[in-house]
N, CA, C and O atoms as a DFTB+ gen file, in Angstrom:
332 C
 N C O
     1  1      27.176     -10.834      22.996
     2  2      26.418      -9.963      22.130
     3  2      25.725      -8.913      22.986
     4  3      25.075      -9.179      23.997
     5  1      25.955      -7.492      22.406
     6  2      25.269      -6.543      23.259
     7  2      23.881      -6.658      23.629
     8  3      23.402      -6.408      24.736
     9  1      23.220      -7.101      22.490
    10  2      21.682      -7.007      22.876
    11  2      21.273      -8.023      23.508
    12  3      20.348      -7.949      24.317
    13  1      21.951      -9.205      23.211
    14  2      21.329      -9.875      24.528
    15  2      21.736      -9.723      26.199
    16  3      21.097     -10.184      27.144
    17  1      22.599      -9.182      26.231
    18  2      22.975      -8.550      27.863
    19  2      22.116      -7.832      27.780
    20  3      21.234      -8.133      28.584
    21  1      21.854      -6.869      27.115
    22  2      20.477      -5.732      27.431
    23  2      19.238      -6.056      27.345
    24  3      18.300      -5.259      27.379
    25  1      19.164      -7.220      27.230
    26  2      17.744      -8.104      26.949
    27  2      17.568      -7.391      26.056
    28  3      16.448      -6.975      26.350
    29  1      17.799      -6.959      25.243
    30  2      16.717      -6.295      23.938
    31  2      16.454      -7.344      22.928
    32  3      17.135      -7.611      21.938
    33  1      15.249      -7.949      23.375
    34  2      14.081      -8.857      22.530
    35  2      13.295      -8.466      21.713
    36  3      13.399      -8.838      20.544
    37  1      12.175      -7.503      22.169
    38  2      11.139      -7.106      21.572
    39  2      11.726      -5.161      20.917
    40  3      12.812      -4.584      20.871
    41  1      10.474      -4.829      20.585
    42  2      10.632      -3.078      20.120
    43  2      10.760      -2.293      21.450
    44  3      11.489      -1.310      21.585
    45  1       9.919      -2.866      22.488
    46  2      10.281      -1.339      23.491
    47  2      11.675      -1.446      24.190
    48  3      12.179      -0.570      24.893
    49  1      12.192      -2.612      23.894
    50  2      13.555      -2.525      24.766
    51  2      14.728      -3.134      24.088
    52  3      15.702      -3.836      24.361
    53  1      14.059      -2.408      22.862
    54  2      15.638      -2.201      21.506
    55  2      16.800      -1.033      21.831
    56  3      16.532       0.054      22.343
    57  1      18.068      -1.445      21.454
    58  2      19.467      -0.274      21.814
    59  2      19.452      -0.157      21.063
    60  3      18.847      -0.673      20.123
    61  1      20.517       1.013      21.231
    62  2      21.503       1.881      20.196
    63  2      22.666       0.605      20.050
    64  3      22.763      -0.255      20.926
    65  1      23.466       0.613      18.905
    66  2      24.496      -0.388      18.382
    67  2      25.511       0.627      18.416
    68  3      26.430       0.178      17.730
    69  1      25.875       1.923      18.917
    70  2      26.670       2.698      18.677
    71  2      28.583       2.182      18.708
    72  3      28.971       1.082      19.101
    73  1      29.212       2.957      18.353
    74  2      30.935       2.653      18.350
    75  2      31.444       1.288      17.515
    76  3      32.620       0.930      17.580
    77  1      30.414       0.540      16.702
    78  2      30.962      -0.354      15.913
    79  2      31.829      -0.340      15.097
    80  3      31.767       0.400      14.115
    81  1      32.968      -1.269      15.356
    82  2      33.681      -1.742      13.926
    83  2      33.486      -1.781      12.826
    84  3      32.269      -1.598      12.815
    85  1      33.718      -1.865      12.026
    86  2      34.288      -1.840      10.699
    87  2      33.364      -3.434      10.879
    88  3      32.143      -3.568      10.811
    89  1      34.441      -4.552      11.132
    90  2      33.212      -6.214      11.094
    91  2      32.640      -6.275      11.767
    92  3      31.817      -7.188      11.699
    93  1      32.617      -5.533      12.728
    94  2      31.135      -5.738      13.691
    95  2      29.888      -5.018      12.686
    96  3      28.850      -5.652      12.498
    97  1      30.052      -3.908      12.183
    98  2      28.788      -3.344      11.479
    99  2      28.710      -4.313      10.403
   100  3      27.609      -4.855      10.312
   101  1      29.544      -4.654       9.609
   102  2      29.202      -5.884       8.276
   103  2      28.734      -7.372       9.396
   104  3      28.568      -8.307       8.613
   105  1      28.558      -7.719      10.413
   106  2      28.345      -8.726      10.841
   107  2      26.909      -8.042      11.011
   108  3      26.017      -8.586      10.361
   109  1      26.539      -6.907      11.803
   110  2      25.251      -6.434      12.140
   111  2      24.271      -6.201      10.839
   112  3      23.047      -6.088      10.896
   113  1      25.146      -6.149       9.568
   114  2      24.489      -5.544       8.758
   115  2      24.008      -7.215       8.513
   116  3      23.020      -7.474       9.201
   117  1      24.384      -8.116       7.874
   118  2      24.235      -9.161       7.437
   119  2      23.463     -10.084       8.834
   120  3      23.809     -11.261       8.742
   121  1      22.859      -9.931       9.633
   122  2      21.848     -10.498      10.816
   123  2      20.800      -9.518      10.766
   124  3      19.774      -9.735      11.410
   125  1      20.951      -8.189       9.908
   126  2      19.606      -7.438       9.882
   127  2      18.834      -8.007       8.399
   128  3      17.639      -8.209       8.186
   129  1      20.042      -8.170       7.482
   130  2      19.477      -9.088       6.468
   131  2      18.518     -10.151       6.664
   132  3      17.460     -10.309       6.055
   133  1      19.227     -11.174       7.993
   134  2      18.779     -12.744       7.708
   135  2      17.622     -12.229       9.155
   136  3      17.616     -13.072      10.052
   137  1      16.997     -11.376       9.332
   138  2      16.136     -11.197      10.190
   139  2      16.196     -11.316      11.785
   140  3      15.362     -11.034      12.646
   141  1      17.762     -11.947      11.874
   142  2      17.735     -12.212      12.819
   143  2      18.008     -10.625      14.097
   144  3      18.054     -10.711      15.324
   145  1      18.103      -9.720      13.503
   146  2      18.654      -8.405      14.548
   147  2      17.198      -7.488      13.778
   148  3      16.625      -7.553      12.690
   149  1      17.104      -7.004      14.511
   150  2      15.541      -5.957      13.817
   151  2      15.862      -4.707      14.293
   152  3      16.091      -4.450      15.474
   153  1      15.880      -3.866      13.304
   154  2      15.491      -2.186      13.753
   155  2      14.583      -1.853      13.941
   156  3      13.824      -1.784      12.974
   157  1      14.084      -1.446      15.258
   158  2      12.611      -0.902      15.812
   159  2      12.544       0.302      15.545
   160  3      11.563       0.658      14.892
   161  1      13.485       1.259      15.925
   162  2      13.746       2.428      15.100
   163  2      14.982       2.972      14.816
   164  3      16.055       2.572      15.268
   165  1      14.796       3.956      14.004
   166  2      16.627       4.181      13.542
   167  2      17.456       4.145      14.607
   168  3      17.202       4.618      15.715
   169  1      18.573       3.513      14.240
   170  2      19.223       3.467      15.140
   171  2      18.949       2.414      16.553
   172  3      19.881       2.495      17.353
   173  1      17.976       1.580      16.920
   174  2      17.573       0.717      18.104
   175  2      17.678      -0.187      17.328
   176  3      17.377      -0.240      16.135
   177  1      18.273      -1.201      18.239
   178  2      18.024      -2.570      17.408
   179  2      17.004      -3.680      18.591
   180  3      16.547      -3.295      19.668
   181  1      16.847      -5.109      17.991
   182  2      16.670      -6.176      19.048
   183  2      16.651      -7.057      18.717
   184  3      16.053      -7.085      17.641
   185  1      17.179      -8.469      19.180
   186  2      17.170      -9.778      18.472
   187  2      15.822     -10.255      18.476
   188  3      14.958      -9.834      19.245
   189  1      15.664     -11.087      17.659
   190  2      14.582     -11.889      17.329
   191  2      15.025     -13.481      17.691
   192  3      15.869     -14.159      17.105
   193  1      14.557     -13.689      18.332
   194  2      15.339     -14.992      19.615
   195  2      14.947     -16.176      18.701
   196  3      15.829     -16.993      18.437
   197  1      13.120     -16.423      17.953
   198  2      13.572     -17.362      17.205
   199  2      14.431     -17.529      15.989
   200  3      15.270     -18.427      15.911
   201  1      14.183     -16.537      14.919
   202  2      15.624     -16.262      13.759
   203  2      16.427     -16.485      14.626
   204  3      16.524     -17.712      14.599
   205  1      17.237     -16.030      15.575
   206  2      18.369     -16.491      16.530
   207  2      18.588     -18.018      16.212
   208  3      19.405     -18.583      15.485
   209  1      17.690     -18.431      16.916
   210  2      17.681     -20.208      17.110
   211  2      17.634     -20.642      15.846
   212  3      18.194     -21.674      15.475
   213  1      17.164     -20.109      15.326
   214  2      17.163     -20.613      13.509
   215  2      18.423     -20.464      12.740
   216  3      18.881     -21.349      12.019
   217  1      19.058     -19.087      12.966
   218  2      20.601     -19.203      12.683
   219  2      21.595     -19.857      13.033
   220  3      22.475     -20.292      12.289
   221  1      21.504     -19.982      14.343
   222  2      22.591     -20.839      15.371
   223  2      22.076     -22.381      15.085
   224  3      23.041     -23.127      15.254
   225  1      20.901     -23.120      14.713
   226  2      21.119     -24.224      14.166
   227  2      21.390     -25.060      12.497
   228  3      21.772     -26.101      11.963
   229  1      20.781     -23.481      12.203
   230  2      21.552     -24.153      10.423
   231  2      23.497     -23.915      10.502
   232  3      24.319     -24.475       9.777
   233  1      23.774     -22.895      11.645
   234  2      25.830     -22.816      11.593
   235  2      25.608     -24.162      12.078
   236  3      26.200     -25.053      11.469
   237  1      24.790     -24.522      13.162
   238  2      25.812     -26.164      13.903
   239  2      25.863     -27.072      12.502
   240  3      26.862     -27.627      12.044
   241  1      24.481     -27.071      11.933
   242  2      24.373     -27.953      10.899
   243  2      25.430     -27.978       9.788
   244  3      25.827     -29.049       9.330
   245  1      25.828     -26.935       9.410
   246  2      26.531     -26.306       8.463
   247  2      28.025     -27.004       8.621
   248  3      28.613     -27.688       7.783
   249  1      28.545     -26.552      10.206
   250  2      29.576     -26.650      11.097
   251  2      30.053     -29.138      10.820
   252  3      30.952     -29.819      10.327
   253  1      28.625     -29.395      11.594
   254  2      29.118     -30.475      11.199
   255  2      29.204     -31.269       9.626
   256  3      30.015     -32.156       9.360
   257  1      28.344     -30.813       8.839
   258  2      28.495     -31.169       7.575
   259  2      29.983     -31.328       6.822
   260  3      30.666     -32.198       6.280
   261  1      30.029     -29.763       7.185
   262  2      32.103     -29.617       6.713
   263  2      32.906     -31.122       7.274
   264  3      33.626     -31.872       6.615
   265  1      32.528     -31.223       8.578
   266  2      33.538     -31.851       9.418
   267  2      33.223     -33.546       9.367
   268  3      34.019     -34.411       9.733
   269  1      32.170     -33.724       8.943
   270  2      31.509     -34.590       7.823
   271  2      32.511     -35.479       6.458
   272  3      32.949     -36.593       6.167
   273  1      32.454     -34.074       5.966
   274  2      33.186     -34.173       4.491
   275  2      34.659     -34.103       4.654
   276  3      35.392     -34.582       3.789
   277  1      35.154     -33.501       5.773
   278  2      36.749     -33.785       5.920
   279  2      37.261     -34.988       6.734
   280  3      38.453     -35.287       6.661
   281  1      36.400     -35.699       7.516
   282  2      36.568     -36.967       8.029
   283  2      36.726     -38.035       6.870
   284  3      37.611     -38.889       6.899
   285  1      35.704     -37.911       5.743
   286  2      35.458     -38.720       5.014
   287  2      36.676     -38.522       4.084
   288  3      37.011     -39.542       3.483
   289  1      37.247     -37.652       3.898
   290  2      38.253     -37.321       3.092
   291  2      39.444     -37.882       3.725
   292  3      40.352     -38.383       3.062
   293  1      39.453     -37.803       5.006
   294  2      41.000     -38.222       5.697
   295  2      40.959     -39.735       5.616
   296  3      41.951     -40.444       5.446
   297  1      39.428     -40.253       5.789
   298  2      39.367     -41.779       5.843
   299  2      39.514     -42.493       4.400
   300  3      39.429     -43.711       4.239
   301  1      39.759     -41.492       3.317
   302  2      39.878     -42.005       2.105
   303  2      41.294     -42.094       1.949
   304  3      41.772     -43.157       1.553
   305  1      42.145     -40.963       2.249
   306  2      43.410     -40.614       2.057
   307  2      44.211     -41.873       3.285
   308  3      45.375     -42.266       3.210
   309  1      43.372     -42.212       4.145
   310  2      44.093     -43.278       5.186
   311  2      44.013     -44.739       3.977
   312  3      44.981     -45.495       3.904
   313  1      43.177     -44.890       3.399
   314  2      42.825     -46.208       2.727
   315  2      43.596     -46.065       1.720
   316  3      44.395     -46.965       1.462
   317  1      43.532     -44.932       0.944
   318  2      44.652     -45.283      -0.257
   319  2      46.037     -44.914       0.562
   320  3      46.479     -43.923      -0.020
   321  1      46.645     -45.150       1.307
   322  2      47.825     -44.513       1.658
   323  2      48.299     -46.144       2.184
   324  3      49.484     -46.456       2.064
   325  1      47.609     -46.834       2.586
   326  2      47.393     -48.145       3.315
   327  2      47.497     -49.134       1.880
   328  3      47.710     -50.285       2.260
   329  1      47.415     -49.066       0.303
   330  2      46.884     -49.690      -0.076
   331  2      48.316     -49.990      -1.091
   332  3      48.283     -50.856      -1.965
């Protein structure tokens, strides 16, 4: 991620996001939503390190839940397949 190579944490040492994609700007747009990317001013951005940590642990959570529910599914499909 650009801004964190540029350390841009706080407002005085927010970037420019310039030359984005097409899903890179719908990915940027949707982390300015969930708070986690902040515009200090037009055009500068900077992460917000805890929203960060707050995003990246509701995906793990998210991540194993799925994998959760498809274990449990294969271990059903093993039992009736067995039966």
């Amino acid at each position: 991620m650009r801004l964190m190579r540029a350390d841009a944490v706080s407002a005085p040492t927010a970037q420019p996001l310039d030359g984005l994609r097409w899903l890179q700007a719908r990915r940027l747009q949707r982390l300015l939503n969930k708070g986690v990317i902040v515009e200090a001013q037009p055009g500068a951005y900077y992460l917000n390190v805890p929203a960060l940590a707050d995003h990246l642990t509701a995906r793990r959570q998210r991540a194993a839940l799925a994998l959760a529910v498809i274990l449990a599914l294969f271990a059903l499909s093993m039992y009736l397949a067995a039966r």
